[in-house]
Each structure stands twice: as structure tokens, then as C-alpha cells.
C-alpha positions in Angstrom: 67.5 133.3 112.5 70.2 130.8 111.3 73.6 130.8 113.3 76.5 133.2 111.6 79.4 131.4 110.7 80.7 127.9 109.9 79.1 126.1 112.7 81.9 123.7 114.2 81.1 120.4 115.5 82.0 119.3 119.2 84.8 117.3 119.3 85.2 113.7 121.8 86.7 115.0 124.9 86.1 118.5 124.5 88.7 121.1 122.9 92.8 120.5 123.8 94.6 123.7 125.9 98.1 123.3 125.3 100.3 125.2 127.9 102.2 127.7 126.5 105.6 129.5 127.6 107.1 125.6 128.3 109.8 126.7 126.2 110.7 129.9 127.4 111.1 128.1 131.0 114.8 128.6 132.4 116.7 124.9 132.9 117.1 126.2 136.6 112.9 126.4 136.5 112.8 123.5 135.6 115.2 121.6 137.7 113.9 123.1 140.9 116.4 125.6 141.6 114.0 128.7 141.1 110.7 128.7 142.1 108.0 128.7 139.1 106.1 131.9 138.8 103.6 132.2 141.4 105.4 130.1 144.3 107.6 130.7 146.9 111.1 129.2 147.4 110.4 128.9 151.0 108.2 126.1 151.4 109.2 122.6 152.6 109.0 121.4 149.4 111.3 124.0 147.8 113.7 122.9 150.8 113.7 119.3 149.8 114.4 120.2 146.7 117.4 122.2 147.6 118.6 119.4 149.7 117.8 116.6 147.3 119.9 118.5 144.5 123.2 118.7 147.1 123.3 115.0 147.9 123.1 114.5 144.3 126.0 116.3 143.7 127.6 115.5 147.2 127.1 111.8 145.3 128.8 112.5 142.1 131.7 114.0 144.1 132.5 111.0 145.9 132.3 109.0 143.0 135.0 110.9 141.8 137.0 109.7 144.8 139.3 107.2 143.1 140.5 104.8 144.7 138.0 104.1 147.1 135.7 103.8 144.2 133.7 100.6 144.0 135.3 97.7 141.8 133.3 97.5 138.5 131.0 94.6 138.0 131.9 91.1 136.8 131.2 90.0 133.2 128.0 88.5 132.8 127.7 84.5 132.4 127.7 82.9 129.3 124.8 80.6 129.2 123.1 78.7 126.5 119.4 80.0 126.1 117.2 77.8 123.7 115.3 80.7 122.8 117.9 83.1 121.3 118.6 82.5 117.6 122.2 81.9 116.5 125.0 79.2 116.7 123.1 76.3 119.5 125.5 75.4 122.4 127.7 72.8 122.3 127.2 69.2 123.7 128.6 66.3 124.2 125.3 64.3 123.5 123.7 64.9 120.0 119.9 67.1 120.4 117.2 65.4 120.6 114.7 65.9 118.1 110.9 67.0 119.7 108.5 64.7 118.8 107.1 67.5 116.2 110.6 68.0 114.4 111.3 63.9 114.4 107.5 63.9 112.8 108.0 66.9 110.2 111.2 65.0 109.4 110.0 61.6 108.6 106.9 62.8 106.8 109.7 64.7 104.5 111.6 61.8 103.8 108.3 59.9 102.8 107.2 62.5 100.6 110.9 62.6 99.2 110.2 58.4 98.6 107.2 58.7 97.2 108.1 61.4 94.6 111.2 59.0 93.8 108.7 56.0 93.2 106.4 58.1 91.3 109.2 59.0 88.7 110.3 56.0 88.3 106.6 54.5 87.4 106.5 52.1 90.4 103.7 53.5 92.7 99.8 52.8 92.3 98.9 56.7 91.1 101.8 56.4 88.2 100.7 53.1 87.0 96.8 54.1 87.0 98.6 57.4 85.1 100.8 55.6 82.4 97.8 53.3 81.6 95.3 56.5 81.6 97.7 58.0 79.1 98.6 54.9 76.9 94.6 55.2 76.5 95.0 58.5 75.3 97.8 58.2 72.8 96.1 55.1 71.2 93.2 57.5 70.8 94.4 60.2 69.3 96.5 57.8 67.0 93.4 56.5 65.9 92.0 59.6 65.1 94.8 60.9 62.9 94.4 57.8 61.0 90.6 58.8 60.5 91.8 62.0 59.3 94.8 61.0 57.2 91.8 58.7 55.6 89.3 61.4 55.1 91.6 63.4 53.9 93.4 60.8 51.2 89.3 60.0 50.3 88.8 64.3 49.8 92.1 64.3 47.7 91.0 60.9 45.4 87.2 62.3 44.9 88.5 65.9 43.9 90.8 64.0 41.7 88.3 62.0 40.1 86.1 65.5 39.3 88.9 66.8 38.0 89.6 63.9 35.6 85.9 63.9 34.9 86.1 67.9 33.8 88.5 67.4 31.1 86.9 64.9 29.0 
């Protein structure tokens, strides 16, 4: 006979049991002061309790003392920390680059040359460019002569029927 029901699967670590009541506990439950349901204030550890709670407040009391209080604590240190992001501290001596930055830096300013040169027409790749392109306009020049001639030819032989029609 097949099982009644929707037929749950088992879950990974088995099903969850919440405590409940945690809520309704009293703040003197939970702080120590009364005895969860089910013990007895009058263990040892109910009386450390009771006398961990007094020097706590014996504590606070004497704070509260005045001028025998403790003087407050210095200001911390300003110190430069290379790490921190920000304003860097200042020295007398400019920063020396790391040998990555000075790198990054001067492959920059090369690339910043080149482009320059390149504008201007004066490095290898432009030259091998402008001629690669001269090649090309002289080209297509040449074929929109071809074309322009073709076409004038068209224009003279249509003529020429034309002519030929109305005699």
C-alpha cells in the first residue's frame, strides 16, 4: 500500500528545533539574577553570579568617584602610514618613484612620443601608411577615369542611335 500523504524528503542535518519562550524570558532571567526554570539559586554558580554582578556595580560606583578618577588617555600619534589613501606626508626630500611607477611612467611618455611622431608623418608605420594610401588614391583615381570614360562612350553610342532613328 502506497504511503498517505505528501511524502517529505529528509533534509541535511536533520530537522531545526528552535527554542521557544526566549522572548517571554524576564531581563533579570537573563542576566542571572533569577534562576531559570528548573534550577536553584543556591548553587555555587548562582553565588558567583550574585557576586560577579556586585563588583560590577561596586566598579561603576567608584568610577563615579570624581576626582580620583583616572586621567583620560592621551591623543593618539599622528604618523604617516603609506597604506592609508589620502593627502601623502610631507618631506623634505621628493618620493622616490618604485622601480614599477618610474617604469609605467617612462613607457607613458614613449607612447605619448610615438603617437606625436606618428601624427606628424615621421615614424616608419606612418611612412609605410602614407605610401599604402597614396597607392590607393591613385587607384581609385584611375578607376573613376575608367568610368567617367565608359560612361562618356555609353552617352556618344546612345547618341549616335538616336541620330541614326530619325533619319
Amino acid at each position: 500500500m502506497p504511503p498517505r500523504g505528501k511524502a517529505k524528503k529528509p533534509t541535511r542535518g536533520g530537522g531545526k528545533h528552535f527554542t521557544r519562550g526566549l522572548r517571554e524570558q524576564s531581563e533579570a532571567e537573563a542576566f542571572g539574577l533569577v534562576a531559570p526554570e528548573g534550577e536553584d539559586m543556591d548553587g555555587e554558580a548562582a553565588g558567583s553570579r550574585r557576586r560577579s554582578l556586585s563588583s560590577d556595580s561596586d566598579r561603576e560606583s567608584d568610577d563615579d568617584s570624581g576626582p580620583e578618577a583616572s586621567p583620560p588617555p592621551p591623543p593618539p600619534i599622528a604618523v604617516a602610514n603609506p597604506n592609508r589613501g589620502g593627502t601623502p606626508a610631507p618631506s623634505d626630500q621628493p618620493q622616490q618613484l618604485s622601480r614599477r611607477e618610474r617604469e609605467a611612467m617612462q613607457a607613458a611618455a614613449a607612447k605619448e612620443k610615438y603617437w606625436k611622431l606618428h601624427a606628424e608623418g615621421k615614424t616608419d608605420q606612418a611612412k609605410s601608411d602614407l605610401a599604402r594610401l597614396a597607392l590607393i588614391r591613385k587607384e581609385r583615381e584611375e578607376k573613376a577615369r575608367q568610368r567617367k570614360a565608359e560612361q562618356d562612350a555609353k552617352a556618344a553610342e546612345q547618341a549616335a542611335r538616336v541620330q541614326g532613328r530619325g533619319r
